[in-house]
N, C-alpha and C positions, 0 to 999 in steps of 0.2 A: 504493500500500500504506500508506504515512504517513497520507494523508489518510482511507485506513479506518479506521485505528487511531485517529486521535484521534475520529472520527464514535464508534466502540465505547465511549470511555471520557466521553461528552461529560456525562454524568452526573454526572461528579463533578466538575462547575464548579454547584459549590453553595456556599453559605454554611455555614463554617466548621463550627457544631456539627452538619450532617451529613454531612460530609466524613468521616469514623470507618467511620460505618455505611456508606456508599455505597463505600469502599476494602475494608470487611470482605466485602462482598453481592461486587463484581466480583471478588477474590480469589480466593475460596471457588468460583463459577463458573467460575472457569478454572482450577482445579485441579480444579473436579470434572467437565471436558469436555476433560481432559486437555492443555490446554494446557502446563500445568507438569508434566509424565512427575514418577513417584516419584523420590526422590534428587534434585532441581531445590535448587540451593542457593538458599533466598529472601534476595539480597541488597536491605537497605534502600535504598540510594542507587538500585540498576537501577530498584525498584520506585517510588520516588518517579517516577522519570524517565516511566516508563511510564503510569502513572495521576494523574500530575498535581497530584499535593497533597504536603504537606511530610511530614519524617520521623515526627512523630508520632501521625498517625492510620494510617500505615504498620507503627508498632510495636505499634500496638494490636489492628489490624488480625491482624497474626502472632501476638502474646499470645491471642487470642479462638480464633484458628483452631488451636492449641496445644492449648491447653485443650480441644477439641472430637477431637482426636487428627487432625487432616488432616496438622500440619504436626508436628514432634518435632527436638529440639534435639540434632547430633551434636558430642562434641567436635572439636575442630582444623576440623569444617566452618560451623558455625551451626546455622541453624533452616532444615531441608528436606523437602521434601513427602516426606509418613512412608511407609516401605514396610512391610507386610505380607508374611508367611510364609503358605502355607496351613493351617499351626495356627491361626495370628490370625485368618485368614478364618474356619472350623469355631467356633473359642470366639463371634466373635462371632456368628454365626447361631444357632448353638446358646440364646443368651442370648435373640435377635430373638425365636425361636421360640416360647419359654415364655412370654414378654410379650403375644406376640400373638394366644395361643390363649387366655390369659386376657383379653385385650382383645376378642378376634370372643365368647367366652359372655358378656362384660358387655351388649355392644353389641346385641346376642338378647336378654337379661333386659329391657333397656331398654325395646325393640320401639318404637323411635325414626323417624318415619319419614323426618324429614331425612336421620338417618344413612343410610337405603336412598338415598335421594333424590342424595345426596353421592355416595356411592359409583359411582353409575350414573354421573355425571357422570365422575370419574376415570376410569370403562372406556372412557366413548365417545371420551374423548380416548386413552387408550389406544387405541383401534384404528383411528382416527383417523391417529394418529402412526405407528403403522405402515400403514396405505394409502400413506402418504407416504415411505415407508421412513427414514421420521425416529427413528429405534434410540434416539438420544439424549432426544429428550422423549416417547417410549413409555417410557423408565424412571424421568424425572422425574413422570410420573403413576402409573407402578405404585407408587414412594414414595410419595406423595400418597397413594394407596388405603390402604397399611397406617398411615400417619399418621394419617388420617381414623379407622381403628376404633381406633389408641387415643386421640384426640381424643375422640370419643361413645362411650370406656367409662365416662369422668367419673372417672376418677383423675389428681388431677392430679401424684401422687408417680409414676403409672408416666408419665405425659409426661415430665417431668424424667430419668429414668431411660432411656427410649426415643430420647430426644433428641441424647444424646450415640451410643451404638451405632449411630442413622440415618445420622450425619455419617461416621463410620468405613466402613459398608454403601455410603453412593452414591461414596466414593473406591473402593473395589473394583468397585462396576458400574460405574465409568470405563474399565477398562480391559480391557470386554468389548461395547464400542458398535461393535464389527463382526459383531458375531452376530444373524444374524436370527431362525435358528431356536428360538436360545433366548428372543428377544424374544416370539416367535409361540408357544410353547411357555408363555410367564408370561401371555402373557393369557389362555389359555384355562384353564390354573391359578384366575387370577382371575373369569375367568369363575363356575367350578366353587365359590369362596369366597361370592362374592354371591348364587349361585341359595341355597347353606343357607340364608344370612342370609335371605334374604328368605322360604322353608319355617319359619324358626324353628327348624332342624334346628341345637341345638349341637353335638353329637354329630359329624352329615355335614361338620360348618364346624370341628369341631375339626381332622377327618381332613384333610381339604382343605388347612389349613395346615400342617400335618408332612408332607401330599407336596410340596407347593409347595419347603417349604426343605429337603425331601429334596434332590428334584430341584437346585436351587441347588450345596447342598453337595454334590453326587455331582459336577456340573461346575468344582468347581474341583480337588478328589480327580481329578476326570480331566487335567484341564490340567495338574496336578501331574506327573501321569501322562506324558503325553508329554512334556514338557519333560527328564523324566529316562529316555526312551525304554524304561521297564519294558514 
Protein backbone atom coordinates (compact mmCIF):
# COMPACT_ATOMS: atom_id res chain seq x y z
CA UNK A 1 0.00 0.00 0.00
CA UNK A 2 3.15 2.52 0.91
CA UNK A 3 4.69 1.80 -2.16
CA UNK A 4 1.33 2.71 -4.07
CA UNK A 5 1.15 5.73 -2.60
CA UNK A 6 4.39 7.08 -3.19
CA UNK A 7 4.13 5.56 -7.12
CA UNK A 8 0.53 8.02 -7.00
CA UNK A 9 2.39 11.14 -5.64
CA UNK A 10 5.63 10.44 -7.75
CA UNK A 11 4.98 13.72 -9.48
CA UNK A 12 5.72 15.83 -7.23
CA UNK A 13 9.51 15.05 -7.04
CA UNK A 14 9.89 18.01 -9.31
CA UNK A 15 11.94 21.09 -9.03
CA UNK A 16 10.91 23.57 -6.69
CA UNK A 17 8.95 26.33 -8.76
CA UNK A 18 6.59 23.48 -9.76
CA UNK A 19 6.08 21.96 -6.74
CA UNK A 20 2.94 24.64 -5.83
CA UNK A 21 1.13 23.71 -8.95
CA UNK A 22 1.70 19.88 -8.93
CA UNK A 23 0.51 19.86 -4.72
CA UNK A 24 -2.58 22.23 -5.89
CA UNK A 25 -3.59 19.79 -9.25
CA UNK A 26 -3.01 16.30 -6.71
CA UNK A 27 -5.03 18.03 -3.83
CA UNK A 28 -7.89 19.26 -5.66
CA UNK A 29 -8.10 15.52 -7.34
CA UNK A 30 -8.45 13.85 -4.20
CA UNK A 31 -10.93 15.98 -2.92
CA UNK A 32 -12.67 15.88 -5.86
CA UNK A 33 -12.62 11.72 -6.15
CA UNK A 34 -13.59 11.93 -2.73
CA UNK A 35 -10.65 10.98 -1.03
CA UNK A 36 -10.84 13.66 1.47
CA UNK A 37 -15.05 13.13 2.42
CA UNK A 38 -16.43 16.81 3.30
CA UNK A 39 -15.41 18.04 6.83
CA UNK A 40 -11.68 16.39 6.39
CA UNK A 41 -9.75 18.73 8.41
CA UNK A 42 -6.61 19.66 5.95
CA UNK A 43 -3.86 19.50 8.26
CA UNK A 44 -0.56 21.04 6.85
CA UNK A 45 2.12 18.90 8.46
CA UNK A 46 -0.27 15.26 7.52
CA UNK A 47 -0.30 16.82 4.06
CA UNK A 48 3.28 17.68 3.70
CA UNK A 49 3.97 14.10 4.96
CA UNK A 50 1.60 12.64 2.26
CA UNK A 51 2.75 14.58 -0.98
CA UNK A 52 6.06 15.15 -0.30
CA UNK A 53 7.07 18.77 -0.42
CA UNK A 54 7.46 21.26 2.32
CA UNK A 55 4.88 23.57 4.20
CA UNK A 56 4.67 26.09 1.68
CA UNK A 57 3.58 25.00 -1.41
CA UNK A 58 1.10 23.04 0.85
CA UNK A 59 -0.29 26.58 2.20
CA UNK A 60 -0.73 27.70 -1.12
CA UNK A 61 -1.98 24.92 -2.21
CA UNK A 62 -5.12 25.25 0.42
CA UNK A 63 -5.12 29.21 -0.04
CA UNK A 64 -5.85 28.51 -4.16
CA UNK A 65 -8.26 25.69 -3.28
CA UNK A 66 -10.10 28.25 -0.65
CA UNK A 67 -10.52 30.69 -2.92
CA UNK A 68 -12.00 28.28 -5.58
CA UNK A 69 -14.76 27.36 -2.60
CA UNK A 70 -13.50 23.30 -2.29
CA UNK A 71 -11.98 23.87 0.98
CA UNK A 72 -13.59 26.98 3.78
CA UNK A 73 -11.87 27.96 6.98
CA UNK A 74 -13.87 26.73 10.28
CA UNK A 75 -13.08 28.25 13.59
CA UNK A 76 -11.50 26.08 16.43
CA UNK A 77 -11.12 23.55 13.30
CA UNK A 78 -8.93 25.17 10.30
CA UNK A 79 -9.24 24.80 6.73
CA UNK A 80 -11.68 21.75 5.67
CA UNK A 81 -13.13 20.21 2.71
CA UNK A 82 -16.31 22.62 2.47
CA UNK A 83 -19.67 21.19 2.98
CA UNK A 84 -22.64 22.06 1.01
CA UNK A 85 -26.41 22.24 2.08
CA UNK A 86 -28.86 21.45 -0.65
CA UNK A 87 -29.77 25.26 -0.93
CA UNK A 88 -25.97 25.65 -1.80
CA UNK A 89 -26.26 23.00 -4.36
CA UNK A 90 -29.81 24.62 -6.18
CA UNK A 91 -28.19 28.47 -5.96
CA UNK A 92 -25.25 27.19 -7.60
CA UNK A 93 -26.91 25.34 -10.54
CA UNK A 94 -29.27 27.75 -10.75
CA UNK A 95 -26.28 30.28 -11.59
CA UNK A 96 -24.52 27.19 -13.91
CA UNK A 97 -27.75 27.23 -15.70
CA UNK A 98 -28.11 30.85 -16.92
CA UNK A 99 -24.29 30.87 -17.88
CA UNK A 100 -24.73 28.02 -19.82
CA UNK A 101 -27.67 28.67 -21.90
CA UNK A 102 -26.05 31.92 -22.80
CA UNK A 103 -22.99 30.20 -23.54
CA UNK A 104 -24.70 26.90 -25.89
CA UNK A 105 -26.73 30.52 -28.17
CA UNK A 106 -23.12 32.03 -28.23
CA UNK A 107 -21.43 28.89 -29.37
CA UNK A 108 -24.65 28.48 -32.22
CA UNK A 109 -24.07 32.26 -33.22
CA UNK A 110 -20.56 31.38 -33.66
CA UNK A 111 -21.26 28.07 -35.81
CA UNK A 112 -17.70 27.16 -34.96
CA UNK A 113 -16.89 23.86 -36.08
CA UNK A 114 -14.07 22.90 -33.74
CA UNK A 115 -16.46 23.72 -31.20
CA UNK A 116 -18.86 20.79 -32.61
CA UNK A 117 -15.63 18.88 -33.32
CA UNK A 118 -14.67 19.21 -29.35
CA UNK A 119 -17.75 18.58 -28.14
CA UNK A 120 -18.19 15.04 -29.93
CA UNK A 121 -14.82 14.33 -28.42
CA UNK A 122 -16.12 14.85 -24.66
CA UNK A 123 -19.33 12.58 -25.57
CA UNK A 124 -17.25 9.74 -26.95
CA UNK A 125 -15.20 9.67 -23.94
CA UNK A 126 -18.35 10.20 -22.06
CA UNK A 127 -19.63 6.99 -23.10
CA UNK A 128 -16.62 5.43 -23.24
CA UNK A 129 -16.23 5.96 -19.46
CA UNK A 130 -19.32 4.53 -18.87
CA UNK A 131 -18.82 1.04 -21.18
CA UNK A 132 -16.34 0.97 -18.58
CA UNK A 133 -18.43 1.72 -15.74
CA UNK A 134 -15.97 4.22 -14.86
CA UNK A 135 -18.82 6.87 -13.15
CA UNK A 136 -15.82 8.97 -12.15
CA UNK A 137 -14.32 10.00 -15.49
CA UNK A 138 -17.97 9.98 -17.37
CA UNK A 139 -18.24 13.02 -15.04
CA UNK A 140 -14.88 14.57 -15.50
CA UNK A 141 -15.84 14.64 -19.39
CA UNK A 142 -19.44 15.63 -18.95
CA UNK A 143 -17.59 18.89 -17.03
CA UNK A 144 -15.25 19.11 -19.84
CA UNK A 145 -18.47 19.23 -22.30
CA UNK A 146 -20.00 22.32 -20.45
CA UNK A 147 -16.48 23.97 -20.08
CA UNK A 148 -15.95 23.52 -23.68
CA UNK A 149 -19.34 25.60 -24.67
CA UNK A 150 -18.32 28.27 -22.44
CA UNK A 151 -14.79 28.17 -23.62
CA UNK A 152 -16.08 28.79 -27.76
CA UNK A 153 -18.77 31.32 -26.55
CA UNK A 154 -15.50 33.79 -26.43
CA UNK A 155 -16.35 35.56 -23.24
CA UNK A 156 -13.78 35.54 -21.45
CA UNK A 157 -15.44 37.56 -18.35
CA UNK A 158 -18.13 34.48 -18.38
CA UNK A 159 -14.81 31.91 -18.17
CA UNK A 160 -13.64 33.63 -15.07
CA UNK A 161 -17.05 33.70 -13.65
CA UNK A 162 -17.96 29.92 -14.71
CA UNK A 163 -14.72 28.88 -13.24
CA UNK A 164 -15.15 29.35 -9.84
CA UNK A 165 -19.04 27.75 -9.69
CA UNK A 166 -17.26 24.51 -11.93
CA UNK A 167 -14.80 23.95 -8.87
CA UNK A 168 -17.98 24.03 -6.37
CA UNK A 169 -20.27 21.73 -9.14
CA UNK A 170 -17.58 18.76 -9.54
CA UNK A 171 -17.08 18.74 -5.32
CA UNK A 172 -20.96 17.82 -5.30
CA UNK A 173 -20.63 15.23 -8.22
CA UNK A 174 -18.04 13.78 -5.96
CA UNK A 175 -20.25 12.50 -3.93
CA UNK A 176 -22.74 10.90 -6.30
CA UNK A 177 -19.98 8.42 -8.20
CA UNK A 178 -22.02 5.43 -7.38
CA UNK A 179 -24.99 6.37 -9.46
CA UNK A 180 -25.06 4.89 -12.73
CA UNK A 181 -28.34 5.71 -13.66
CA UNK A 182 -27.92 9.18 -13.24
CA UNK A 183 -24.46 8.98 -15.03
CA UNK A 184 -26.55 7.18 -18.06
CA UNK A 185 -29.37 9.60 -17.65
CA UNK A 186 -26.54 12.97 -18.39
CA UNK A 187 -25.24 11.59 -21.25
CA UNK A 188 -28.16 11.10 -23.15
CA UNK A 189 -29.02 14.62 -21.68
CA UNK A 190 -25.86 15.51 -23.52
CA UNK A 191 -26.45 13.78 -26.17
CA UNK A 192 -29.92 15.69 -26.78
CA UNK A 193 -27.56 19.31 -26.17
CA UNK A 194 -25.15 18.50 -29.09
CA UNK A 195 -27.76 17.15 -31.74
CA UNK A 196 -29.36 21.33 -31.25
CA UNK A 197 -25.91 22.44 -31.52
CA UNK A 198 -25.19 20.81 -34.39
CA UNK A 199 -29.34 21.71 -36.03
CA UNK A 200 -28.25 25.24 -35.07
CA UNK A 201 -31.52 24.99 -33.11
CA UNK A 202 -30.90 27.71 -30.17
CA UNK A 203 -34.01 27.44 -29.00
CA UNK A 204 -34.15 23.15 -28.91
CA UNK A 205 -30.38 23.74 -27.18
CA UNK A 206 -31.66 26.21 -24.92
CA UNK A 207 -34.55 23.67 -23.70
CA UNK A 208 -32.19 20.85 -23.46
CA UNK A 209 -30.10 22.74 -20.89
CA UNK A 210 -32.81 23.61 -18.38
CA UNK A 211 -33.90 19.95 -18.52
CA UNK A 212 -30.48 18.60 -18.14
CA UNK A 213 -30.15 20.98 -14.78
CA UNK A 214 -33.76 20.22 -14.07
CA UNK A 215 -33.00 16.97 -13.87
CA UNK A 216 -29.63 17.53 -11.78
CA UNK A 217 -31.53 19.71 -9.31
CA UNK A 218 -34.65 17.45 -8.84
CA UNK A 219 -31.93 14.64 -7.61
CA UNK A 220 -30.44 16.34 -5.12
CA UNK A 221 -34.29 17.80 -3.96
CA UNK A 222 -34.72 14.15 -3.90
CA UNK A 223 -31.65 12.99 -2.00
CA UNK A 224 -32.65 15.74 0.39
CA UNK A 225 -35.79 13.95 0.35
CA UNK A 226 -34.92 10.61 1.62
CA UNK A 227 -32.40 11.53 3.98
CA UNK A 228 -35.14 13.23 5.98
CA UNK A 229 -37.58 10.29 5.07
CA UNK A 230 -40.59 12.81 3.89
Amino acid sequence: MANQENSKYDSLNQPAENKQQLAYQQIKEDILNNTYPEGTVMVERKLCDIYHVSRSPIRNALQQLTHEGLLSFVPGKGTVVASFTTEDILEVYDLIELLQTYAVSACINKSNALAVNALEVALENMKKSLDNGDIYHCTRWDQKFHELLVSYSGNKRLETIYEQLDCQQMLFISTILDDMDRAQNSYKEHTAILDAIKAKDSEAAHDCICRHYYHIKQYYINKLLSRIHI
